[in-house]
Predicted model as a PDB file, atoms N, CA, C, CB and O in Angstrom, pLDDT in the B-factor column:
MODEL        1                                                                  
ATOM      1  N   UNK A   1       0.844  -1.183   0.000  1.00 89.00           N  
ATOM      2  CA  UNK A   1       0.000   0.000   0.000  1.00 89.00           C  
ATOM      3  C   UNK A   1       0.889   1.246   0.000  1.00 89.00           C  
ATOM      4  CB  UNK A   1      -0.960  -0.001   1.226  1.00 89.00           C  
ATOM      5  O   UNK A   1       1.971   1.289   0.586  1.00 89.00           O  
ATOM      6  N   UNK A   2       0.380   2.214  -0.669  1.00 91.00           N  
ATOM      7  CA  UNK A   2       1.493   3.058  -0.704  1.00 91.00           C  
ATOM      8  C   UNK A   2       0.476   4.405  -0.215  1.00 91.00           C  
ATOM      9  CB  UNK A   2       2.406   3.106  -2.363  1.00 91.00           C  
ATOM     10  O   UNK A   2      -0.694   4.375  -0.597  1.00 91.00           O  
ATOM     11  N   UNK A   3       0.908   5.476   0.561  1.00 90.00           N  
ATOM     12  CA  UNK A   3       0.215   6.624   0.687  1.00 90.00           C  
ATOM     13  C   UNK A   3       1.175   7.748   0.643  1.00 90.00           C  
ATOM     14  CB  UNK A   3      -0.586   6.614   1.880  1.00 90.00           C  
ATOM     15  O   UNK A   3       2.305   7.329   0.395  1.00 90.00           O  
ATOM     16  N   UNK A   4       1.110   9.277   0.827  1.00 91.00           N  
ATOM     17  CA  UNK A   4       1.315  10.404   0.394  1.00 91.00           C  
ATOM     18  C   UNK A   4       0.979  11.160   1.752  1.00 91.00           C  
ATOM     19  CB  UNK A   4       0.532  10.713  -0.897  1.00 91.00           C  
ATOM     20  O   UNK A   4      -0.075  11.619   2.191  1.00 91.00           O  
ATOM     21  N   UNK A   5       2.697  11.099   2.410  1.00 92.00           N  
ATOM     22  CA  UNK A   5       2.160  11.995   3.445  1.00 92.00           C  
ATOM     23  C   UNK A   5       2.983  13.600   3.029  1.00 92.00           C  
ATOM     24  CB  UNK A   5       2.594  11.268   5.190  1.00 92.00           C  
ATOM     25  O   UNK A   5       4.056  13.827   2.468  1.00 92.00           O  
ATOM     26  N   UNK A   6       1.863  14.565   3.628  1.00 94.00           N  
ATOM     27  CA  UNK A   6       2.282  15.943   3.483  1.00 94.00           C  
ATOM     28  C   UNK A   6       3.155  16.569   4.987  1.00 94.00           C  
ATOM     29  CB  UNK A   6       0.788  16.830   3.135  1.00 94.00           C  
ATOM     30  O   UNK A   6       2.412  16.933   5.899  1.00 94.00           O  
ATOM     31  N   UNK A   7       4.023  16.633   5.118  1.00 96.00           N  
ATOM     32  CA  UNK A   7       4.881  17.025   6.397  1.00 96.00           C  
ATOM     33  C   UNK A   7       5.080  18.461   6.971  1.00 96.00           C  
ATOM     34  CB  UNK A   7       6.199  16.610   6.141  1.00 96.00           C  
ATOM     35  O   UNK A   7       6.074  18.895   7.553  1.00 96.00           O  
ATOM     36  N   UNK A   8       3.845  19.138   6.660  1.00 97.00           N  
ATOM     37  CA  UNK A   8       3.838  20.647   6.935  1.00 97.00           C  
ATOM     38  C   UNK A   8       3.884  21.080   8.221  1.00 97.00           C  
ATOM     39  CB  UNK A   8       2.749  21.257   6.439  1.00 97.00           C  
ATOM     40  O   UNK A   8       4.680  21.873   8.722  1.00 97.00           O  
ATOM     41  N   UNK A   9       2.573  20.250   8.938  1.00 97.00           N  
ATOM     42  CA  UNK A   9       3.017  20.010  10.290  1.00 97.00           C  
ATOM     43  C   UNK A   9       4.510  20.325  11.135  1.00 97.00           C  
ATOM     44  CB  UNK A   9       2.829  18.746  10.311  1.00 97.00           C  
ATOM     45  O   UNK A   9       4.712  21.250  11.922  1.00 97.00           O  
ATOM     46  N   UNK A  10       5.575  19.137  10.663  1.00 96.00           N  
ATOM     47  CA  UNK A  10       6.391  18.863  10.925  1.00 96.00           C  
ATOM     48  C   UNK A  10       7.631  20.232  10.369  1.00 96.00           C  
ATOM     49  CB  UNK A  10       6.306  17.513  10.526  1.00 96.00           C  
ATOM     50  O   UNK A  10       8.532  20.753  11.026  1.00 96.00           O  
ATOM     51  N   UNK A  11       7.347  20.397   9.424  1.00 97.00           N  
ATOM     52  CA  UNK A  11       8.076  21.850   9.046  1.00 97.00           C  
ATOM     53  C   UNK A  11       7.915  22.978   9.950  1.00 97.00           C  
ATOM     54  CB  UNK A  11       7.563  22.414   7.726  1.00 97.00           C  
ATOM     55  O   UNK A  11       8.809  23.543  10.580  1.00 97.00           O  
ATOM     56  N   UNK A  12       6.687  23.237   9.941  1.00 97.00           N  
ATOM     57  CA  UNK A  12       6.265  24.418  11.179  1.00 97.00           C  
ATOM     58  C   UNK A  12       6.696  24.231  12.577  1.00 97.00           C  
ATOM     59  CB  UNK A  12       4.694  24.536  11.377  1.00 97.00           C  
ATOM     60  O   UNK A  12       7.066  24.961  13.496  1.00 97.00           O  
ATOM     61  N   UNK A  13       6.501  22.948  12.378  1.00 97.00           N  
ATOM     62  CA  UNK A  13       7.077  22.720  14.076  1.00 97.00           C  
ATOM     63  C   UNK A  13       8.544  23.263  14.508  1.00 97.00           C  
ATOM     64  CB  UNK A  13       7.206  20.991  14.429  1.00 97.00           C  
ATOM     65  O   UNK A  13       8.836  24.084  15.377  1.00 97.00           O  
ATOM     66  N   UNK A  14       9.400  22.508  13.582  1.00 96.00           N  
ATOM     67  CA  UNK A  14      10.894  23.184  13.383  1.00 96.00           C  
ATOM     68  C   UNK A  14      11.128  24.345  13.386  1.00 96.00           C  
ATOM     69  CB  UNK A  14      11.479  22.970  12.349  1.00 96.00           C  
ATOM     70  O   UNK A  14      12.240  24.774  13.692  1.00 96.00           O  
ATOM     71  N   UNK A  15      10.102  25.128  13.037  1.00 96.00           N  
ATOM     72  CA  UNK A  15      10.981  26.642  12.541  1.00 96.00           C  
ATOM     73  C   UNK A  15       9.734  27.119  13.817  1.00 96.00           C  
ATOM     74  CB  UNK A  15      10.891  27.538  10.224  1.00 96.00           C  
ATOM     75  O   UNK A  15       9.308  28.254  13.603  1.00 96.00           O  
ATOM     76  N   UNK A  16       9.147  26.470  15.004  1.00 97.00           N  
ATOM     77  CA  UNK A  16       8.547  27.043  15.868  1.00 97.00           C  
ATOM     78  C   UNK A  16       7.777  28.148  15.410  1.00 97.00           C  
ATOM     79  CB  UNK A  16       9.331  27.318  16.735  1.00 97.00           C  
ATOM     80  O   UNK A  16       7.763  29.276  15.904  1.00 97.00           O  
ATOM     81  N   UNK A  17       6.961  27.621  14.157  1.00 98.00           N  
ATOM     82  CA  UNK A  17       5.938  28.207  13.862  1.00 98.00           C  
ATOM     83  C   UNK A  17       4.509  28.400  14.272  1.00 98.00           C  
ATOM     84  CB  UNK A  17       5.956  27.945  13.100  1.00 98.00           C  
ATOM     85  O   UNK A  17       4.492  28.094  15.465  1.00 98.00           O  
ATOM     86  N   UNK A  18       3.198  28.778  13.870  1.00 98.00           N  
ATOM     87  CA  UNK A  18       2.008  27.951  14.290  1.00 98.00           C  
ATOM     88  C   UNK A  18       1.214  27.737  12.674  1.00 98.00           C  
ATOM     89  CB  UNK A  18       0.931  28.911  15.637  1.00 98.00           C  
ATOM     90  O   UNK A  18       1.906  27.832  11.660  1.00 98.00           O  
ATOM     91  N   UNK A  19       0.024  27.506  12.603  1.00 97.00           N  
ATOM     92  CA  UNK A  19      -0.380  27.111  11.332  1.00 97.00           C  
ATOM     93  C   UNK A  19      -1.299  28.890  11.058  1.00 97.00           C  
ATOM     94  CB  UNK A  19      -1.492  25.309  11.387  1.00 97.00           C  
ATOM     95  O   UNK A  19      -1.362  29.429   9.953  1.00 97.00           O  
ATOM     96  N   UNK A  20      -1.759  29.347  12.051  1.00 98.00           N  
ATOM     97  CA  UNK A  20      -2.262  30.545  12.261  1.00 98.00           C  
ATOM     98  C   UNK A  20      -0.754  31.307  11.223  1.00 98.00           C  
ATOM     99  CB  UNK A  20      -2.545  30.933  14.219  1.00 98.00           C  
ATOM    100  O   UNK A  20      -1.261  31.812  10.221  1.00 98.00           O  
ATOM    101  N   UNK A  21       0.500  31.464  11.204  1.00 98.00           N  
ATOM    102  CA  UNK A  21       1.098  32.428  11.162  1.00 98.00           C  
ATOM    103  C   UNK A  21       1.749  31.383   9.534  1.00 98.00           C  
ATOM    104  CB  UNK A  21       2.026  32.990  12.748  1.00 98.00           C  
ATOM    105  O   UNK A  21       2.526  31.911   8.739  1.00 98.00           O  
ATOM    106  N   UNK A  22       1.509  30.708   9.448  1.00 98.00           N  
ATOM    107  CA  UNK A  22       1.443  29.881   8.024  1.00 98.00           C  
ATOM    108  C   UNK A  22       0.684  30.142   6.801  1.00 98.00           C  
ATOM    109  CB  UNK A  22       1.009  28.688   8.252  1.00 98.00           C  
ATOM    110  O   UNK A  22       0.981  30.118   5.606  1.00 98.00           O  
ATOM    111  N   UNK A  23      -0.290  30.375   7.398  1.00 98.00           N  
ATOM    112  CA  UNK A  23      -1.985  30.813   6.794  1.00 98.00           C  
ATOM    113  C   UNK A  23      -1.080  32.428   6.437  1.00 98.00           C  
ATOM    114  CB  UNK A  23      -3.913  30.861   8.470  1.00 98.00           C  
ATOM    115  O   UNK A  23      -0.583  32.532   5.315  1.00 98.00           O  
ATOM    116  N   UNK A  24      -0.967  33.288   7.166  1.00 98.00           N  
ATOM    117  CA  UNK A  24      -0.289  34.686   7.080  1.00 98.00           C  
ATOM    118  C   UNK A  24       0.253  34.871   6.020  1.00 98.00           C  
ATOM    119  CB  UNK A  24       0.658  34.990   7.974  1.00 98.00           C  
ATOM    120  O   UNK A  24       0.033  35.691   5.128  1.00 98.00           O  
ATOM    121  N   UNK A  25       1.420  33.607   6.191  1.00 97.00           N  
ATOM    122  CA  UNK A  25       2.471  33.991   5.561  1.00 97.00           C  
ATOM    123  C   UNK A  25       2.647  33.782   3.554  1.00 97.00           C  
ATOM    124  CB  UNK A  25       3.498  33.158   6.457  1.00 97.00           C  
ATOM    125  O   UNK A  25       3.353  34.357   2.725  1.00 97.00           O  
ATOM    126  N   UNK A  26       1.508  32.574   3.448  1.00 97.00           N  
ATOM    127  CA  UNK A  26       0.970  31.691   2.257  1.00 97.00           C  
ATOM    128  C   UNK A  26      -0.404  32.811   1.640  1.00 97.00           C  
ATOM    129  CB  UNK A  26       0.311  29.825   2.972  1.00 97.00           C  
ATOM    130  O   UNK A  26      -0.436  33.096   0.443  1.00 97.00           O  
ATOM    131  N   UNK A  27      -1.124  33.183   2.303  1.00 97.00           N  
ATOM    132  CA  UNK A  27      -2.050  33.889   2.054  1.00 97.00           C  
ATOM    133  C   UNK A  27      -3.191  32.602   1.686  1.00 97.00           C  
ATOM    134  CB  UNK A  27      -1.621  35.018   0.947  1.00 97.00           C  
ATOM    135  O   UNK A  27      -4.169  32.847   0.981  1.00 97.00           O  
ATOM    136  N   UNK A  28      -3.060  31.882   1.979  1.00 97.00           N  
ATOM    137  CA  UNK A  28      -4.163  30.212   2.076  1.00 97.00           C  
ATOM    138  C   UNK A  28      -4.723  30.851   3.526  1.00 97.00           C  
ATOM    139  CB  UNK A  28      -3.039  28.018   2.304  1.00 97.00           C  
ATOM    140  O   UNK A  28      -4.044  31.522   4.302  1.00 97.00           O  
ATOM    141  N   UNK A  29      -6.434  30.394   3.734  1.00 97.00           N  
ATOM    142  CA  UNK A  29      -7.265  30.411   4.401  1.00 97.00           C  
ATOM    143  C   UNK A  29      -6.415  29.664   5.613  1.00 97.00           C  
ATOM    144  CB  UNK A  29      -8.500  29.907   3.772  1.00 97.00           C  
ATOM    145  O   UNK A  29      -5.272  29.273   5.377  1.00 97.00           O  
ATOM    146  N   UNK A  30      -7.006  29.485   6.897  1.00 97.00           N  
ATOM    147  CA  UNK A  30      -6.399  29.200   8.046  1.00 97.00           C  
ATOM    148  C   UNK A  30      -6.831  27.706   7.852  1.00 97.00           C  
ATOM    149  CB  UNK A  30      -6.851  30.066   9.404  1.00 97.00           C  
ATOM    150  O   UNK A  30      -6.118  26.721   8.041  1.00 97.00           O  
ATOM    151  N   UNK A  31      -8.205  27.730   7.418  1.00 96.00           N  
ATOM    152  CA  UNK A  31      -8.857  25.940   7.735  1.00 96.00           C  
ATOM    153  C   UNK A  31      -7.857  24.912   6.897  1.00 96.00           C  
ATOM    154  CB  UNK A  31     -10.833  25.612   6.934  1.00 96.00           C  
ATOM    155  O   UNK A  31      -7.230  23.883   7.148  1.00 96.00           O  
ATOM    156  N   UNK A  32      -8.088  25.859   5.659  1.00 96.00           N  
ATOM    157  CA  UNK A  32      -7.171  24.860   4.363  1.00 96.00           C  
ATOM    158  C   UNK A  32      -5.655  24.716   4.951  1.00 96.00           C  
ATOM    159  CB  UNK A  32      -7.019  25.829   2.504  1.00 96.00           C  
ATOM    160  O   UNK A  32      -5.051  23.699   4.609  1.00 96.00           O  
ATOM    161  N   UNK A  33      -4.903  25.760   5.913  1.00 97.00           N  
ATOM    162  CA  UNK A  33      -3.790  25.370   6.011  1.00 97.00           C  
ATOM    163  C   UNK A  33      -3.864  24.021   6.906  1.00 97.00           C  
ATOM    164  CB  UNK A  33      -2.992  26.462   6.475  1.00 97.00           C  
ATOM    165  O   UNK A  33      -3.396  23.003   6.397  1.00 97.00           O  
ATOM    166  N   UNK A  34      -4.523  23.935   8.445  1.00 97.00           N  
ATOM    167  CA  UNK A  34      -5.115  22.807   9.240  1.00 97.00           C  
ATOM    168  C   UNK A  34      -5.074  21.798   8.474  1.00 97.00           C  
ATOM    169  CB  UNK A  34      -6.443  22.958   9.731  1.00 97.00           C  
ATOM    170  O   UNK A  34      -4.443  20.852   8.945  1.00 97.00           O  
ATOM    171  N   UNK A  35      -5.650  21.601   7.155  1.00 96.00           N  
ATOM    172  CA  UNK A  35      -6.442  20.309   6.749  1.00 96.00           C  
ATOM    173  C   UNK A  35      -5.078  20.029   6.147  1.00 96.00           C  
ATOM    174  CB  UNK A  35      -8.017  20.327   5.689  1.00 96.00           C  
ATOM    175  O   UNK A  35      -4.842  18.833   5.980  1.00 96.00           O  
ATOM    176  N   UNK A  36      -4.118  20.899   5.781  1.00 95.00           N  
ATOM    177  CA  UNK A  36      -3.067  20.374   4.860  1.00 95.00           C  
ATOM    178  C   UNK A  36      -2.289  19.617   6.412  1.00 95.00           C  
ATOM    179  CB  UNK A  36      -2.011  21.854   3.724  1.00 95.00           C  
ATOM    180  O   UNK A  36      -2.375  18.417   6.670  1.00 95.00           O  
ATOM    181  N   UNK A  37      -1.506  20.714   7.350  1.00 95.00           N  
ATOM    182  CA  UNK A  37      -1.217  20.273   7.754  1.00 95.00           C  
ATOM    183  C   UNK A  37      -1.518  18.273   8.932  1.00 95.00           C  
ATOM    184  CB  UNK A  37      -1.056  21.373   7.760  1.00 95.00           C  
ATOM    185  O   UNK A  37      -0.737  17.394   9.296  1.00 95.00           O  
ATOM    186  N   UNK A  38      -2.865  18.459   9.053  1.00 94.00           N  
ATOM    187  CA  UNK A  38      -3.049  17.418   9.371  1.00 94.00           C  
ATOM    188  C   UNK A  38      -3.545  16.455   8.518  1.00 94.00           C  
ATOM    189  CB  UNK A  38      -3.581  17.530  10.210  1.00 94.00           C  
ATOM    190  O   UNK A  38      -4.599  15.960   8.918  1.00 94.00           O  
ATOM    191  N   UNK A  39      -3.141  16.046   7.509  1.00 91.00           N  
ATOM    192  CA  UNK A  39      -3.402  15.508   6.434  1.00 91.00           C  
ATOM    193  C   UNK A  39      -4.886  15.100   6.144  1.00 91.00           C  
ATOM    194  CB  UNK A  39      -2.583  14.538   6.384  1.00 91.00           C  
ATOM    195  O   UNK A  39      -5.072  13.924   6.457  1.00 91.00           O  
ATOM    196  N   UNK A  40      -6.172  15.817   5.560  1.00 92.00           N  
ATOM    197  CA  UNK A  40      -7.069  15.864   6.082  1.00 92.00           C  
ATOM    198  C   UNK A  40      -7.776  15.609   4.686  1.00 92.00           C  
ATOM    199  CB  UNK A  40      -7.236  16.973   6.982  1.00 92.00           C  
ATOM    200  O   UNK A  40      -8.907  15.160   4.501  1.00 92.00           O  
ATOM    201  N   UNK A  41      -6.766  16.035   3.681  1.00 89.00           N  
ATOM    202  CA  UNK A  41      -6.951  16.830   2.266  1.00 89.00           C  
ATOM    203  C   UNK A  41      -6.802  15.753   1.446  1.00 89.00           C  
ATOM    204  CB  UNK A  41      -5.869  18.075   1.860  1.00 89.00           C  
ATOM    205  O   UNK A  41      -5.700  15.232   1.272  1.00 89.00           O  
ATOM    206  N   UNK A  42      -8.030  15.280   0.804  1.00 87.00           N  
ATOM    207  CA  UNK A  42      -7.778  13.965  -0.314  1.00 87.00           C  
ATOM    208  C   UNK A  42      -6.941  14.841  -2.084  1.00 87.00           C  
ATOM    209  CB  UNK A  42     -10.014  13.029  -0.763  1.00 87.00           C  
ATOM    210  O   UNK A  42      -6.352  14.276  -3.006  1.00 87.00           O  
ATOM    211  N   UNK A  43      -7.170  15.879  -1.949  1.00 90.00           N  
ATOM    212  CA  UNK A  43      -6.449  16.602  -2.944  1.00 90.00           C  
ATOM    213  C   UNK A  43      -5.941  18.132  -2.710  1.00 90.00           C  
ATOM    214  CB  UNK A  43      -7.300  16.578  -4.064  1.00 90.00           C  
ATOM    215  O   UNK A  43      -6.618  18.944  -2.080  1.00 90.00           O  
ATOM    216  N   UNK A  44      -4.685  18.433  -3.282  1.00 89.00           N  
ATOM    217  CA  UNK A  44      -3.971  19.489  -2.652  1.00 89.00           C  
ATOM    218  C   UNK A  44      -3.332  20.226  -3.871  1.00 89.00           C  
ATOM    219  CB  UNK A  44      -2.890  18.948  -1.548  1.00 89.00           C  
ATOM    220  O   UNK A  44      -2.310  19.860  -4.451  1.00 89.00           O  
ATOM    221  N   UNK A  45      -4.131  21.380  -4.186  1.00 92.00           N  
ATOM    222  CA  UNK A  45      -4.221  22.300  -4.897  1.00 92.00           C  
ATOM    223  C   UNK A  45      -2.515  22.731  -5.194  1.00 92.00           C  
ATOM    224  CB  UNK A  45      -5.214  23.313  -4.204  1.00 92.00           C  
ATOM    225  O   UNK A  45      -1.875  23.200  -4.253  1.00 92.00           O  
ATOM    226  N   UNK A  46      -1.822  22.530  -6.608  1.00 94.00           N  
ATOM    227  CA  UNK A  46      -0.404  22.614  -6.410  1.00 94.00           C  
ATOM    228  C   UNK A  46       0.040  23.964  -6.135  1.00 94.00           C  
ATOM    229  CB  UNK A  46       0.304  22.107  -7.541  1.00 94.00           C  
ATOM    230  O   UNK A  46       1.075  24.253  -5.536  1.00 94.00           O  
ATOM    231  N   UNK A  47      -0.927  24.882  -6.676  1.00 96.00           N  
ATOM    232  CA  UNK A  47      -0.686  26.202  -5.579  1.00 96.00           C  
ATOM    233  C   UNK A  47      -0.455  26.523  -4.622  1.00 96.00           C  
ATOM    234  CB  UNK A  47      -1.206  26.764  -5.339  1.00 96.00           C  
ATOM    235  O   UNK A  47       0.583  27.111  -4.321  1.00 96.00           O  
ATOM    236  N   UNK A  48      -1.183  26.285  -4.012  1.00 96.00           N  
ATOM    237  CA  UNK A  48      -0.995  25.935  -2.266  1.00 96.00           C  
ATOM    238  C   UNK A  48       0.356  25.024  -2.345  1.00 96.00           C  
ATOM    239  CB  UNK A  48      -2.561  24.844  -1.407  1.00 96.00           C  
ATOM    240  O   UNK A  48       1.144  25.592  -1.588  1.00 96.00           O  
ATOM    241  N   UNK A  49       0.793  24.243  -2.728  1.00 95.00           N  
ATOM    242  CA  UNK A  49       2.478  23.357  -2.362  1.00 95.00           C  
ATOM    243  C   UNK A  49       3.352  24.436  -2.558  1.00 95.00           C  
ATOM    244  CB  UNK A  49       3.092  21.893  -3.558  1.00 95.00           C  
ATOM    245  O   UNK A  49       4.362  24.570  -1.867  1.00 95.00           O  
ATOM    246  N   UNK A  50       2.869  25.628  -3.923  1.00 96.00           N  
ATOM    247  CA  UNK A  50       4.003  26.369  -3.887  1.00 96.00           C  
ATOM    248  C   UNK A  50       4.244  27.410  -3.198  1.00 96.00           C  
ATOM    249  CB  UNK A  50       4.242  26.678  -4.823  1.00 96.00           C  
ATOM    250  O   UNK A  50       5.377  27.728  -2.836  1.00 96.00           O  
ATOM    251  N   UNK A  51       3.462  27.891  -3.007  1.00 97.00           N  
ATOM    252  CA  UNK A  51       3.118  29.077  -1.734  1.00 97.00           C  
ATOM    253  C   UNK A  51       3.706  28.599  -0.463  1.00 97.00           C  
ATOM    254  CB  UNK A  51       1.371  29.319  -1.387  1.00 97.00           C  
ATOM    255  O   UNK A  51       4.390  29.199   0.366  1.00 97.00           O  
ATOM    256  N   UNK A  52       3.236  27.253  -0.509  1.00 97.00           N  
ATOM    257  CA  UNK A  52       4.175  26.904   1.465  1.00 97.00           C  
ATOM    258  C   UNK A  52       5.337  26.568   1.021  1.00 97.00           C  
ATOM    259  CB  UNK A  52       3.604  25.307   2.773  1.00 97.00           C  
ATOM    260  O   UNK A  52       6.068  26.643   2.008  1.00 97.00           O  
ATOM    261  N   UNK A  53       6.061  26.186  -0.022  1.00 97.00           N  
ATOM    262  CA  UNK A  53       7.010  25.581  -0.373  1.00 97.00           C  
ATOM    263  C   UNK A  53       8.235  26.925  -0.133  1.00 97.00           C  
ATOM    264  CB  UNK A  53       6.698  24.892  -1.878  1.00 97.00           C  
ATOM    265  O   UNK A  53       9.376  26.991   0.323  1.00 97.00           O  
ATOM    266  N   UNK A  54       7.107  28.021  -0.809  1.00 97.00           N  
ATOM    267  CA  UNK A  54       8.133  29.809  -1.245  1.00 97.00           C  
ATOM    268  C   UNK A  54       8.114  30.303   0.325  1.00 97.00           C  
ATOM    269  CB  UNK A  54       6.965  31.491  -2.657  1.00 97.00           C  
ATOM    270  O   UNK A  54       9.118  30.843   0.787  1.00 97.00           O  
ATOM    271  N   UNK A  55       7.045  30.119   1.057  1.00 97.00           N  
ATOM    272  CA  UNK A  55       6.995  30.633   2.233  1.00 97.00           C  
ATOM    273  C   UNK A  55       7.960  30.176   3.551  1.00 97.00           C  
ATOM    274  CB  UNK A  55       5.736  30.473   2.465  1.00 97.00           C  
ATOM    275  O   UNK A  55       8.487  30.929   4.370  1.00 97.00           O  
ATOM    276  N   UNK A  56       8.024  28.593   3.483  1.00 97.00           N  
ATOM    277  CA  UNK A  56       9.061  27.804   4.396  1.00 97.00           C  
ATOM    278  C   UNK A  56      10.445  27.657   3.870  1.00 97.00           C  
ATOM    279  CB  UNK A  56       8.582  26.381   4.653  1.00 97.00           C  
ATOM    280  O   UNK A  56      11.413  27.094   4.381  1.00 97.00           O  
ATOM    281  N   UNK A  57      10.287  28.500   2.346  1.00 96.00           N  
ATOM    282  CA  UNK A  57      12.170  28.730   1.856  1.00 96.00           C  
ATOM    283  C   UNK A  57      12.313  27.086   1.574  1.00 96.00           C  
ATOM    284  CB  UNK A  57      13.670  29.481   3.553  1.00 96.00           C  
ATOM    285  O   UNK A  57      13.344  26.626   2.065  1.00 96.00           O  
ATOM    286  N   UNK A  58      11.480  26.126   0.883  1.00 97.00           N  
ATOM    287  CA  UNK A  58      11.999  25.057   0.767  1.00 97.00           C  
ATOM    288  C   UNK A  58      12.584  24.735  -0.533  1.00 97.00           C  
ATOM    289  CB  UNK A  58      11.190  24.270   1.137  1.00 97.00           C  
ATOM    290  O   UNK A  58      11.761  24.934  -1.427  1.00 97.00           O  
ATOM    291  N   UNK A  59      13.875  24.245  -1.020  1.00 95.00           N  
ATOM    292  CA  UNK A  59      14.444  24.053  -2.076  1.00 95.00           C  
ATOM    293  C   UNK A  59      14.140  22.056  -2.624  1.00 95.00           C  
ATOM    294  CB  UNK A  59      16.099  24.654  -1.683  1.00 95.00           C  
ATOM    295  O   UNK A  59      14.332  21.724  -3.794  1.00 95.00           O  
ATOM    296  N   UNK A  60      13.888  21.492  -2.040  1.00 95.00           N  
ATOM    297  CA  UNK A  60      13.319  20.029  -2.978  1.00 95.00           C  
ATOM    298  C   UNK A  60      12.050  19.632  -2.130  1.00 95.00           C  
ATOM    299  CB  UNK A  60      14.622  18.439  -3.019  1.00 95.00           C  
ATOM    300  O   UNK A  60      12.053  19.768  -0.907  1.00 95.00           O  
ATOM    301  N   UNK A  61      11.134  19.214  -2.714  1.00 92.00           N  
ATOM    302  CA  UNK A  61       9.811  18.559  -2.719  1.00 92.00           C  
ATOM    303  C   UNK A  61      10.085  17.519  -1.946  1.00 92.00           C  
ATOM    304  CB  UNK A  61       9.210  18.153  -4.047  1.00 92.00           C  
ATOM    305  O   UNK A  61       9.170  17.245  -1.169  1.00 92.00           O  
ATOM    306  N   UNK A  62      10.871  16.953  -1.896  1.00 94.00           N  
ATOM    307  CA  UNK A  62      11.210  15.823  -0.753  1.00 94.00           C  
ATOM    308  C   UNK A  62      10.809  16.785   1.089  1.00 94.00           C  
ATOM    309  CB  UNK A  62      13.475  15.293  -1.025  1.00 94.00           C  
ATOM    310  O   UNK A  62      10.139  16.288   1.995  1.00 94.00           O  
ATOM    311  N   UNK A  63      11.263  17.733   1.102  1.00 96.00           N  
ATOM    312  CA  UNK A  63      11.004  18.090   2.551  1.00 96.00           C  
ATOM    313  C   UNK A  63       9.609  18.455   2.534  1.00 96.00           C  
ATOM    314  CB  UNK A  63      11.923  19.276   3.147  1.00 96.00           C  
ATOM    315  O   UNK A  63       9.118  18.602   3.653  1.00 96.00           O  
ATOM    316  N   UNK A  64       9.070  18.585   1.835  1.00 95.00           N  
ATOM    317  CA  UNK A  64       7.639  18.849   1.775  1.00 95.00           C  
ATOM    318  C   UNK A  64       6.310  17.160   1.614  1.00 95.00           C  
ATOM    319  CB  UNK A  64       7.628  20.000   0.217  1.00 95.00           C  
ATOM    320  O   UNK A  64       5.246  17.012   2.215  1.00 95.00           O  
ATOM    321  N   UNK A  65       6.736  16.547   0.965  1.00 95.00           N  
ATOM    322  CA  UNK A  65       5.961  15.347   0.562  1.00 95.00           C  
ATOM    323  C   UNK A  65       6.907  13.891   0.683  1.00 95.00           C  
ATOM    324  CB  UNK A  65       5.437  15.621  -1.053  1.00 95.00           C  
ATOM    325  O   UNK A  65       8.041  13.890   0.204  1.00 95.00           O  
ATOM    326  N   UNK A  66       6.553  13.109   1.112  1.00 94.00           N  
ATOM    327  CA  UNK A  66       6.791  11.729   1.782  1.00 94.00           C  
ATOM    328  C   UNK A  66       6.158  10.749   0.914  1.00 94.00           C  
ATOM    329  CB  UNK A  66       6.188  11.602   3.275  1.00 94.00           C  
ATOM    330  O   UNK A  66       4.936  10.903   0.918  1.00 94.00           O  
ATOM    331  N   UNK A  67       6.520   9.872   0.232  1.00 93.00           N  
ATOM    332  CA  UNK A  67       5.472   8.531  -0.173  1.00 93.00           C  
ATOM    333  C   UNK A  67       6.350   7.671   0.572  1.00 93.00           C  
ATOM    334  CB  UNK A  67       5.188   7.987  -2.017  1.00 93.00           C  
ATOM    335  O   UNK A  67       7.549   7.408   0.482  1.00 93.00           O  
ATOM    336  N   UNK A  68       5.427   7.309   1.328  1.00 92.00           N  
ATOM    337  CA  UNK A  68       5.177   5.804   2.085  1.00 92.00           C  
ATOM    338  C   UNK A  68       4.702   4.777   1.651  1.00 92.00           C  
ATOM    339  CB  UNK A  68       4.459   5.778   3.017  1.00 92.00           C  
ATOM    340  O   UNK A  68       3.588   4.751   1.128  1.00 92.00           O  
ATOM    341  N   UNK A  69       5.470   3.723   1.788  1.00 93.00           N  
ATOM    342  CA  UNK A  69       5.554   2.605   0.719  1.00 93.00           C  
ATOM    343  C   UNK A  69       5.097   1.004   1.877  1.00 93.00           C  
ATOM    344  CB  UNK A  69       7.601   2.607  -0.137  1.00 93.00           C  
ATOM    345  O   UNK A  69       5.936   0.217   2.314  1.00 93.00           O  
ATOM    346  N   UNK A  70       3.957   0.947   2.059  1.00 89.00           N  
ATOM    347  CA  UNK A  70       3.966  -0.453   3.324  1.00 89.00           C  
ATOM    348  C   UNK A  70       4.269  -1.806   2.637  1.00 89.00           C  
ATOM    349  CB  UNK A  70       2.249  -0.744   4.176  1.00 89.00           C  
ATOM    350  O   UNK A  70       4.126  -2.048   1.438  1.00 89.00           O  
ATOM    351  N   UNK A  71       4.634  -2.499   3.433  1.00 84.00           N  
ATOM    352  CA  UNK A  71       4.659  -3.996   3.157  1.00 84.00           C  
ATOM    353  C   UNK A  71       3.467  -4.680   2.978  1.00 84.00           C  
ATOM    354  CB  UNK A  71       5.272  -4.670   4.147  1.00 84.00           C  
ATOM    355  O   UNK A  71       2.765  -4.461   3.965  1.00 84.00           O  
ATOM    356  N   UNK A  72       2.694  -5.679   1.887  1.00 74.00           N  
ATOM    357  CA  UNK A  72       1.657  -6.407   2.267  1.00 74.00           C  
ATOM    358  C   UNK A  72       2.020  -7.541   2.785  1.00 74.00           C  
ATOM    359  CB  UNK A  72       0.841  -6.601   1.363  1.00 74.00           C  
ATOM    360  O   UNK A  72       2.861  -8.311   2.322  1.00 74.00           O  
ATOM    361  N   UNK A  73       1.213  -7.704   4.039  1.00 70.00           N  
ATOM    362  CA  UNK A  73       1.685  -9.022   4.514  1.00 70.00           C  
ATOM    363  C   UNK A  73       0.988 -10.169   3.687  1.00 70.00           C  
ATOM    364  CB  UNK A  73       1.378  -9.185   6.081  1.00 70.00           C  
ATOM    365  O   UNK A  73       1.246 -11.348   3.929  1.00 70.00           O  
TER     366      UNK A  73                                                      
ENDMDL                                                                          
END                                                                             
């Protein structure tokens, strides 16, 4: 099984952010930032990736997006 995790959460956390001052900084609604960060979002507008991407100064898509790859037993 493979899934698509978004690690925004985990970014903000690092730079002792909140999602309130994320939302600010992206100009994305506060809820939509929430739903990104807690992976909530069955689809994610690539706008929004680039806006948090320009906003958290991120240079590869890897610190931003995760595919997780499970074992079937």
């Amino acid at each position: 099984m493979v899934s698509i995790i978004i690690k925004v959460q985990d970014l903000i956390d690092e730079r002792g952010l909140s999602q309130k001052q994320l939302a600010e900084m992206t100009g994305l609604r506060r809820a939509a930032v929430s739903e990104i960060c807690n992976n909530l979002r069955t689809s994610i507008n690539r706008e929004h990736l680039e806006k948090i991407a320009e906003a958290l100064n991120l240079s590869n898509i890897n610190q931003l997006i995760e595919l997780k790859v499970e074992q079937e037993e």
